[in-house]
C-alpha positions as CSV (number, residue, x, y, z in Angstrom):
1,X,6.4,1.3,-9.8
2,X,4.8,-2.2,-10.3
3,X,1.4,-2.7,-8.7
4,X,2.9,-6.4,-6.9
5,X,5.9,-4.3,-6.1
6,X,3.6,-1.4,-4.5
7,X,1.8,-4.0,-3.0
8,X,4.2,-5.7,-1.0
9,X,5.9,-2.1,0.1
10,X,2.5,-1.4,1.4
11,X,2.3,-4.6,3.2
12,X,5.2,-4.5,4.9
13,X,5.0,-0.5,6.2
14,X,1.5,-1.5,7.5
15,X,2.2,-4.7,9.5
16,X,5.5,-3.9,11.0
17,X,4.1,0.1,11.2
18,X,1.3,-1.6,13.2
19,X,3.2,-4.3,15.4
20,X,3.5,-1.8,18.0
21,X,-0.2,-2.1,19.1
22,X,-0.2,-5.5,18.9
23,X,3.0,-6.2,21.1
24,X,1.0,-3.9,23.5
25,X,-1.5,-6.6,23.7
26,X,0.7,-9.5,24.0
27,X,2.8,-8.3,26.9
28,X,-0.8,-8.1,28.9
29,X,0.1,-12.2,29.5
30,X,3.3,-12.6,28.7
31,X,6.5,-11.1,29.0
32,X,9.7,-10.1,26.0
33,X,11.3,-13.8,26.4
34,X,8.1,-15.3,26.3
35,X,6.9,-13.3,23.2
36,X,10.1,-13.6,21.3
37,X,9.3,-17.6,21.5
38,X,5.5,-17.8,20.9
39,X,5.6,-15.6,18.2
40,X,8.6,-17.4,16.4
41,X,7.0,-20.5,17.0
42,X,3.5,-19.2,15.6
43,X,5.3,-18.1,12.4
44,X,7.5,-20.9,12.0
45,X,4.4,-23.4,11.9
46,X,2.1,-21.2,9.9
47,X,5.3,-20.6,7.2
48,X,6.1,-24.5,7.1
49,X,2.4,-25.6,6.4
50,X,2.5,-22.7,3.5
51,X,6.3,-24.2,2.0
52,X,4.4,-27.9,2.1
53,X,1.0,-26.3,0.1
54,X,3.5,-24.3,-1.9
55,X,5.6,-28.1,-3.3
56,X,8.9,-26.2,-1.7
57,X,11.8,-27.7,0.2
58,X,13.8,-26.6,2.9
59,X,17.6,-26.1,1.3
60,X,19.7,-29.0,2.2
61,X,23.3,-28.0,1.4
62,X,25.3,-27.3,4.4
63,X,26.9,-24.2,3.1
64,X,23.2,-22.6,2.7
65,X,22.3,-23.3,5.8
66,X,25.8,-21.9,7.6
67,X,24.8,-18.9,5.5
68,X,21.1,-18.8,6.5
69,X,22.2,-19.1,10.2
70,X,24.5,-16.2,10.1
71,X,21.3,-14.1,8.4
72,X,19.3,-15.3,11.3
73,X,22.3,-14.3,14.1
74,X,22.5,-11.0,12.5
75,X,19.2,-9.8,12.3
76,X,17.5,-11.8,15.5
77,X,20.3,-12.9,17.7
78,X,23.1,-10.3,17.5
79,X,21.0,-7.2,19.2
80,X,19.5,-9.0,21.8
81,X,22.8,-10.3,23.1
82,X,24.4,-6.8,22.8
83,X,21.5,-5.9,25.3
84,X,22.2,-8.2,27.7
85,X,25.8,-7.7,27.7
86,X,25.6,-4.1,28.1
87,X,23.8,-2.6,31.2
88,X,22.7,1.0,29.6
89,X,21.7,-0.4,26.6
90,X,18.0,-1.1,27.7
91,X,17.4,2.2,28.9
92,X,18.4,4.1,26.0
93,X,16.5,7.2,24.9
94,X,13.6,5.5,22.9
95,X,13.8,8.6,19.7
96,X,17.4,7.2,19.9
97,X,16.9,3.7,19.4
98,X,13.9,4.8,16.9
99,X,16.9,6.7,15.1
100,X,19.2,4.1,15.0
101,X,16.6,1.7,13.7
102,X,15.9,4.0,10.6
103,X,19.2,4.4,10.1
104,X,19.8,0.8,8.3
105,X,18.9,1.7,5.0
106,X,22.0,3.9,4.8
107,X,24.0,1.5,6.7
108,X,23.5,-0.8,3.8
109,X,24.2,2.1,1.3
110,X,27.6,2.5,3.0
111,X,28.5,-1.1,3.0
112,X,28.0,-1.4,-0.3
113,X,30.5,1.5,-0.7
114,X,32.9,-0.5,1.3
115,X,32.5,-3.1,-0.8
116,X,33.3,-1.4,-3.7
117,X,29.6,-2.2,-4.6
118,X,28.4,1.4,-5.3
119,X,27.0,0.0,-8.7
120,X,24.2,-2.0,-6.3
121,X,23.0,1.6,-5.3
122,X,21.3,4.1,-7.8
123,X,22.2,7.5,-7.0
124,X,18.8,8.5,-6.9
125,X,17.7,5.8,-4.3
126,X,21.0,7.1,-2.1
127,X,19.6,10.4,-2.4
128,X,16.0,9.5,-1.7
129,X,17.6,7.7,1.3
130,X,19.3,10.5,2.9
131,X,16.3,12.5,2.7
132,X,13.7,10.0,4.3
133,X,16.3,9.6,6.9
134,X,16.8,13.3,7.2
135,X,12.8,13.2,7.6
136,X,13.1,10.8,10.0
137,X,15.6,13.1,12.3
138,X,13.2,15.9,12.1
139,X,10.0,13.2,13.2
140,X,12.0,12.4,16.3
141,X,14.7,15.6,17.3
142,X,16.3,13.2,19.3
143,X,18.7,15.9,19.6
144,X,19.1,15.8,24.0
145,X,20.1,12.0,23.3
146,X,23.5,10.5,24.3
147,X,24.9,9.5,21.9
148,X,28.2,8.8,23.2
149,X,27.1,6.3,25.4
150,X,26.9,2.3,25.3
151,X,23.3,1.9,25.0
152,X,24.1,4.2,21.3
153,X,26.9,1.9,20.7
154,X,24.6,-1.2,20.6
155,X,21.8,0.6,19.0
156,X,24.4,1.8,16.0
157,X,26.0,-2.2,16.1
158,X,22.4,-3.6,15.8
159,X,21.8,-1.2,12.7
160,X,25.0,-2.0,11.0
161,X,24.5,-6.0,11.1
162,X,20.2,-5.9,10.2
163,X,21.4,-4.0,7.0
164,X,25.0,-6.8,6.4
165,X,21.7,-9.5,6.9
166,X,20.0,-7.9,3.9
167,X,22.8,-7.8,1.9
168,X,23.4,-11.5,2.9
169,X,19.4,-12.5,1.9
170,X,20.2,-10.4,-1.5
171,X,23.2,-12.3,-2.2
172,X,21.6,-15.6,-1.2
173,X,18.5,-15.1,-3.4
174,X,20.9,-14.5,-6.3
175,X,23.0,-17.9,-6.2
176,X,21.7,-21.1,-7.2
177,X,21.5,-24.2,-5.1
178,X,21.0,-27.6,-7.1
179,X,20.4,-25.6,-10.4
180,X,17.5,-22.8,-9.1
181,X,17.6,-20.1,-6.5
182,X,16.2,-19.7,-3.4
183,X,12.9,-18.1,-3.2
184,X,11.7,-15.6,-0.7
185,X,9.2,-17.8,0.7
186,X,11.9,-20.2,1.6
187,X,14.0,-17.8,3.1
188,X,11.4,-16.7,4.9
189,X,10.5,-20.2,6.5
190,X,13.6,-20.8,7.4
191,X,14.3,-17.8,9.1
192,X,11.6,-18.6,11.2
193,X,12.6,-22.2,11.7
194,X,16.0,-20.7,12.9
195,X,14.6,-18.0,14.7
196,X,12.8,-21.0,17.2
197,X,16.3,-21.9,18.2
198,X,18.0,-18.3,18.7
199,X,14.3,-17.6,20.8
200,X,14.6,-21.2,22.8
201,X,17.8,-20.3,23.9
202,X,17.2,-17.2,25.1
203,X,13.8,-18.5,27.3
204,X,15.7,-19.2,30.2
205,X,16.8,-15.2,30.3
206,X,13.3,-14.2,31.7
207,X,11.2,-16.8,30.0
208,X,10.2,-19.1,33.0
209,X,10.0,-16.0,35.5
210,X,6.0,-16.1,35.4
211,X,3.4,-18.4,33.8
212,X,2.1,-16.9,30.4
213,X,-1.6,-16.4,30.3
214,X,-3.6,-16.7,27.1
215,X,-6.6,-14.7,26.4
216,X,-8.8,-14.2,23.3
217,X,-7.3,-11.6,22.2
218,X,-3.7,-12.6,23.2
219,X,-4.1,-15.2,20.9
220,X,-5.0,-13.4,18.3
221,X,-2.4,-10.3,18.1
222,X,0.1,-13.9,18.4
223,X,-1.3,-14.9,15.5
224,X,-0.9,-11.5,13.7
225,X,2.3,-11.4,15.0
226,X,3.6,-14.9,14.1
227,X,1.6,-15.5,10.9
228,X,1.8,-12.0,9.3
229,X,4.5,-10.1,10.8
230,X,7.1,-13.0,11.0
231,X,5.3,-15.1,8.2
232,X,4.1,-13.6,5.0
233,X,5.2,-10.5,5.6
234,X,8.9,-10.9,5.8
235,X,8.4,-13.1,2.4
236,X,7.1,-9.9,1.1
237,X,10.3,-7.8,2.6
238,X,12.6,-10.8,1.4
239,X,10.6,-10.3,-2.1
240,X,11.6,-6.5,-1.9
241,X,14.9,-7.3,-1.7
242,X,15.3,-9.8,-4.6
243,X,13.5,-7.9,-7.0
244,X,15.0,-4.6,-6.0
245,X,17.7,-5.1,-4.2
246,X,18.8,-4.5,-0.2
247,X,19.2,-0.7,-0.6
248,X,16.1,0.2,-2.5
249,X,13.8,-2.3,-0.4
250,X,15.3,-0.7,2.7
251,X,13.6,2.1,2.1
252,X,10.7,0.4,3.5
253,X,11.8,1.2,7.1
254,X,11.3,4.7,6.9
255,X,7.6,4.1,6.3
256,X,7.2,2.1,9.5
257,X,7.1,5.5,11.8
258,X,5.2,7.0,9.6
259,X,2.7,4.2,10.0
260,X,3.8,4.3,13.8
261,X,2.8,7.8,14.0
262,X,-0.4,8.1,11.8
263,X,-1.9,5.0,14.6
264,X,-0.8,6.3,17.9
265,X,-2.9,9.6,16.3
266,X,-6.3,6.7,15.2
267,X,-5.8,4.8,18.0
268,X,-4.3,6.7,21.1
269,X,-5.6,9.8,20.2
270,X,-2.2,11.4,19.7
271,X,-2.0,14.9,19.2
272,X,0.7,15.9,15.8
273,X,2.9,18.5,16.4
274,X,4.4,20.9,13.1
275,X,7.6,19.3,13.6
276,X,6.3,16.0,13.6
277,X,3.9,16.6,10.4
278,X,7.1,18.0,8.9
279,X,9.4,14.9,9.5
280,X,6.4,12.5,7.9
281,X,6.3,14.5,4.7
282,X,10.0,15.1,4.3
283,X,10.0,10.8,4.3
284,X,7.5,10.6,2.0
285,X,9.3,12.5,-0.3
286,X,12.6,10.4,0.0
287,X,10.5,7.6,-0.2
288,X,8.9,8.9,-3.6
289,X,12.3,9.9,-4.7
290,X,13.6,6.5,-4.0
291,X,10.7,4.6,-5.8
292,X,10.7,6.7,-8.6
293,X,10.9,4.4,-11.8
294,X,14.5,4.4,-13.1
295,X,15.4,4.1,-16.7
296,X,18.0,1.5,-16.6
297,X,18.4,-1.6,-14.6
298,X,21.5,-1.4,-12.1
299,X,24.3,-3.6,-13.1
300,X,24.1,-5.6,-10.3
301,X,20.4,-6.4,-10.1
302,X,20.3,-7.4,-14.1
303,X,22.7,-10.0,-13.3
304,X,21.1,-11.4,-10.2
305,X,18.0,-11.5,-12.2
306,X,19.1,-13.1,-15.4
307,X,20.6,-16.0,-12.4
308,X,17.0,-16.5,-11.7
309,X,15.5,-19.7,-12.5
310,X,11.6,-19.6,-13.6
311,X,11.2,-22.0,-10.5
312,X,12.3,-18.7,-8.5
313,X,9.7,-16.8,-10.3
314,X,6.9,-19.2,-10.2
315,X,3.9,-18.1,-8.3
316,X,4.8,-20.7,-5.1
317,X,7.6,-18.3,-4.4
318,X,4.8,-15.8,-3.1
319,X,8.1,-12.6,4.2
């Protein structure tokens, strides 16, 4: 495994691992509609100002953006509005949801087999997969869940279009608008520049109930929140992606309880049971498995890369 590559893996485990204890923070002034919009806003100025020092553009075709939106919808829009329209859904078992949420790395693994894409996933990484996620059932035993209820039914919907929105930022990455591709850190701005509007809209649901308050320290998990966590790094996770495709960068998400886990036991002083200790290094290992270096390129990815302009590799692409 590359060092970069490590890097941003790292990154991304460790902020959104970690967004827990800062959310915790936030919602001491304000409350979910509130947050969404702050910390959209946050990102989406802090990601603009780095596009302008970075000489990029915002795309202009209309058929990017249509495509961008539908990303954004997907990923942002799509669960929340499943929430509201179902009355269970918010009170779901919380190891449920936590299952469902790990669960998108093999949601994209069987897309692409309904795609006829298995070429895009590496038997090793599928295996590495299933065990991390196997790992991550024995982390939570969510085993007295109901899981034939609505609330599982919008938890498993939710899953199923995060992991279509990766494929969709993999495929995206790999065309070519106006003769070079789109770069992570673009996609990444203007996730967050779409993301403003999905979060405007849904202020009124909540989001004028009480007056926010701003502390200190408020303001500055919003800025971890916003700059990092919805910012730089989802450019790192949209890096992931284009350099090693949806399936493999997926992987990612089984790292985030571990990192979950390992801080509620620094910061909370959580207690680890043998199950729990279990679960962690059973992902581990599916992630080693999955990052192991491979001998050959898939198919798939060679392509996508030889599309790659020099402009998308250039160091302003550095979500």
């Amino acid at each position: 495994m590359r060092f970069d590559s490590a890097a941003r893996f790292a990154a991304v485990a460790l902020m959104w691992g970690s967004s827990y204890f800062w959310i915790k923070i936030v919602f001491g002034g304000l409350n979910s509609a509130q947050f969404s919009f702050f910390r959209i806003l946050v990102g989406a100025v802090a990601m603009l100002g780095i596009l302008a020092l970075g000489r990029e553009r915002l795309p202009r075709g209309a058929g990017v953006w249509a495509r961008l939106v539908l990303i954004a919808f997907l990923a942002n829009a799509l669960p929340v509005l499943l929430v509201e329209l179902v009355d269970d859904a918010v009170g779901a078992d919380a190891d449920m949801v936590s299952v469902f949420n790990a669960s998108v790395p093999l949601c994209v693994v069987l897309l692409c087999l309904a795609a006829r894409r298995a070429d895009r996933v590496p038997a090793r990484v599928a295996a590495g997969l299933v065990v991390g996620f196997a790992g991550v059932l024995v982390l939570y035993a969510p085993w007295g869940a109901e899981w034939l209820s609505a609330g599982a039914a919008v938890n498993a919907a939710a899953a199923i279009a995060y992991a279509w929105s990766m494929l969709l930022m993999e495929k995206l990455m790999g065309a070519e608008e106006g003769g070079r591709a789109m770069t992570p850190l673009v996609l990444a701005t203007t996730q967050a520049v779409i993301g403003v509007g999905w979060a405007g809209i849904n202020m009124p649901n909540g989001g004028f109930d009480s007056t926010p308050h701003f502390s200190a320290s408020i303001i500055g998990a919003l800025l971890v929140l916003g700059v990092l966590n919805t910012g730089l790094v989802y450019m790192c996770f949209a890096w992931l992606i284009r350099e090693e495709g949806a399936a493999k960068a997926s992987g990612v998400l089984y790292a985030v309880p571990v990192v979950l886990t390992l801080g509620m036991v620094l910061l909370e002083d959580y207690v680890l049971g043998t199950r729990e200790i279990l679960g962690m290094a059973v992902i581990v290992a599916g992630l080693i498995l999955t990052r192991l270096p491979q001998r050959t390129a898939p198919a798939g990815r060679t392509r996508s890369a030889d599309r790659a302009t020099p402009a998308a590799k250039s160091p302003a692409a550095v979500r």
